[in-house]
C-alpha positions in Angstrom: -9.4 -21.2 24.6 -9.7 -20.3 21.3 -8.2 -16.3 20.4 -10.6 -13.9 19.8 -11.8 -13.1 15.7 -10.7 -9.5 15.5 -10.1 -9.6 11.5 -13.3 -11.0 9.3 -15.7 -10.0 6.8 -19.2 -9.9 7.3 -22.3 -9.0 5.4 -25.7 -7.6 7.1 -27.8 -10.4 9.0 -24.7 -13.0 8.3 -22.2 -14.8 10.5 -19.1 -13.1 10.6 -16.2 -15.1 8.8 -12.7 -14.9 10.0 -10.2 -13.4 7.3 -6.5 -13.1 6.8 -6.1 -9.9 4.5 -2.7 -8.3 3.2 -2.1 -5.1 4.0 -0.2 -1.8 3.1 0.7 -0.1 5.9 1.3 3.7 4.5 3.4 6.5 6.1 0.7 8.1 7.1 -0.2 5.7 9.5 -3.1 4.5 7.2 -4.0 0.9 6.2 -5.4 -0.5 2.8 -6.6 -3.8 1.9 -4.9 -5.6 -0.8 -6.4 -9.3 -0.7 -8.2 -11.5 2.0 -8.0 -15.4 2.5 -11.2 -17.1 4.0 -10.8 -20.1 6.0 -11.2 -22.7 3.1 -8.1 -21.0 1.2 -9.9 -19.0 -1.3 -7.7 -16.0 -2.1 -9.8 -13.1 -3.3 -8.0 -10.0 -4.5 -9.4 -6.8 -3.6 -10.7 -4.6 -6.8 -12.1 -1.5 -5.1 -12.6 0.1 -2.4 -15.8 1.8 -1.9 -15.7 3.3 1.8 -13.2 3.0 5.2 -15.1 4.1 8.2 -14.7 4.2 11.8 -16.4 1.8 13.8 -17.1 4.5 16.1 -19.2 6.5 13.9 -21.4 2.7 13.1 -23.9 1.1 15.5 -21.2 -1.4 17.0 -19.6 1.8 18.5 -16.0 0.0 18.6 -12.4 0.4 17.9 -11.1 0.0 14.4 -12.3 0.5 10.8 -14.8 -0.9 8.6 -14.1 -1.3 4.6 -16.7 -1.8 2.1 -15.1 -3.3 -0.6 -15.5 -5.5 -4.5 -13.4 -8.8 -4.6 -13.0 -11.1 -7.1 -11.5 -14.6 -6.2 -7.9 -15.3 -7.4 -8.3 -17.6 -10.6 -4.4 -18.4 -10.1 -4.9 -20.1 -6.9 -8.5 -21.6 -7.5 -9.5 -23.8 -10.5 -13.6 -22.4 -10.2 -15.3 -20.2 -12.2 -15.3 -16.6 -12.2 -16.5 -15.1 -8.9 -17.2 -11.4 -7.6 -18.9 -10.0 -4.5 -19.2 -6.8 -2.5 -18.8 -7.5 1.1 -17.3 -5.6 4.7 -13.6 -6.2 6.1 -13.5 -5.2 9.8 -10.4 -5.2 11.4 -11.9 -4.5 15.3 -8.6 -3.5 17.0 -7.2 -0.4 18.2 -3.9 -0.9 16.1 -5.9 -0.3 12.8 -8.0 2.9 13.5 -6.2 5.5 11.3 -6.3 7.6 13.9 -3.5 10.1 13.2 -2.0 11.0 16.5 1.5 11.0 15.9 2.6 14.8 15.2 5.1 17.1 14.9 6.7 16.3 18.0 7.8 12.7 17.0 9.5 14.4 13.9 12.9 13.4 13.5 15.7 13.7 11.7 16.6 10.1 11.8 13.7 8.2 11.5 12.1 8.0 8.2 8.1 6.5 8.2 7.6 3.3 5.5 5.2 1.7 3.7 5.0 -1.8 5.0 2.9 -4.6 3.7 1.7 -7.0 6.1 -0.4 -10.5 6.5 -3.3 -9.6 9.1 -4.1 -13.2 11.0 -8.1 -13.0 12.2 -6.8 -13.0 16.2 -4.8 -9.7 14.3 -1.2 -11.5 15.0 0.4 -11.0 11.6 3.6 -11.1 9.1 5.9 -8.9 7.5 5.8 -9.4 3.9 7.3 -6.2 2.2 8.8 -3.1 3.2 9.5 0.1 0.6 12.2 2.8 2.0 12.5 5.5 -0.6 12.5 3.8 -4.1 14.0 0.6 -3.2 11.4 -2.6 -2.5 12.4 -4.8 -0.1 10.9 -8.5 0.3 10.8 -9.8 3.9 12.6 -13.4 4.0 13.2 -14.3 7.6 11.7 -12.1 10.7 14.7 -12.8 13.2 13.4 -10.7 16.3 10.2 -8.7 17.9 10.5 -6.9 21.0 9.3 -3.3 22.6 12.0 -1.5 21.7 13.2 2.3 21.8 15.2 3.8 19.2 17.5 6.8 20.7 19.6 7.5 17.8 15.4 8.3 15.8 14.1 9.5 19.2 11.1 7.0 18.9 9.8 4.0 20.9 7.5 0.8 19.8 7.7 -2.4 19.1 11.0 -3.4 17.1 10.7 -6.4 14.4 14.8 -7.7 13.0 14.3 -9.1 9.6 16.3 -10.3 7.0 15.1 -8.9 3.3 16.1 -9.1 0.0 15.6 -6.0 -2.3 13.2 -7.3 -5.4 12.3 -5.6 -8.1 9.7 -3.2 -8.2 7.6 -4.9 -10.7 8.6 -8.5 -10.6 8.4 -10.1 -7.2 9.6 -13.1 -9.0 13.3 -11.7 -9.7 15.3 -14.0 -11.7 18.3 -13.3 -10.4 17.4 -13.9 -6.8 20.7 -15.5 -6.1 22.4 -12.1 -7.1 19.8 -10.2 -5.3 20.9 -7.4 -2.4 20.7 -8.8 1.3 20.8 -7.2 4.0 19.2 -7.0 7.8 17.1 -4.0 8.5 15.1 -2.9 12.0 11.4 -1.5 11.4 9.5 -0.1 14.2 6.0 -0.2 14.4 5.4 3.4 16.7 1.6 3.6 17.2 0.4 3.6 14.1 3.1 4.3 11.8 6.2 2.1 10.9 10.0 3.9 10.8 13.2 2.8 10.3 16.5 4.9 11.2 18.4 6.5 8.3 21.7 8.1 9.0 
């Protein structure tokens, strides 16, 4: 059995269409497009954002968030001519509500909330590609573990994800001096709806 479309855009009286979108993932537990794949391998790049609403507060009455959004397609990754459109991105899972219900109680001394930037799969499974903790940029090579996980020394439980990352520079993914770059291993907890890591 085939899993179930939970990421895809959608336009009114059209068939859905199953997406893979990147992600940031912002401290604040909300999310924001970046760029969507369709499922011949078009890449379109996200331009604006017009709207994010709840799909409560919409006719389908579900879980998640709607985003009406402009995208033109990647001219890097497709040889065709110039294209734009307007269309919907609805991500119909629970994990991408924005609700904020994390407070003051899961505050912390240790545990410092990150942006994260992820790859959304349509069945929502998904891939770390970047993490930012303070001012230093952090480019996910490897992802070596995932497992529910608590965190006693940051006083917070989820689901823990091992990676290996390399720090990058902030406005060149492409460093030239990868070989020289910074390694290191680094824990991320996704709590909810928020990712932390632990800081001393």
């Amino acid at each position: 059995m085939a899993d179930k479309v939970i990421i895809y855009i959608k336009q009114a009286g059209e068939p859905l269409i199953p997406v893979a979108v990147r992600i940031e993932w912002l401290p604040n537990g909300k999310i924001k497009p970046l760029m969507y794949w369709t499922p011949d391998n078009s890449c379109y790049v996200i331009k604006h954002i017009y709207e994010s609403i709840s799909l409560a507060l919409l006719k389908e009455k579900g879980v998640g968030i709607r985003f009406k959004v402009s995208a033109e397609l990647d001219e890097i990754s497709h040889n065709t001519v110039y294209a734009r459109h307007e269309t919907y991105i609805y991500f119909t899972d629970g994990r991408f509500c924005e609700r904020g219900f994390i407070d003051g109680r899961y505050g912390h001394p240790n545990k410092k909330y990150v942006q994260v930037t992820i790859d959304v799969f349509p069945n929502a499974g998904y891939e770390l590609v970047y993490f930012q903790v303070d001012n230093n940029r952090y480019m996910v090579e490897k992802t070596l573990e995932v497992e529910p996980r608590a965190s006693f020394k940051a006083g917070g439980i989820g689901v823990c994800h091992k990676v290996a990352a390399r720090l990058i520079n902030n406005n060149n993914d492409e460093d030239p001096a990868s070989s020289k770059s910074e390694r290191r291993q680094a824990a991320l907890f996704l709590e909810l709806n928020k990712w932390f890591v632990v800081v001393a």
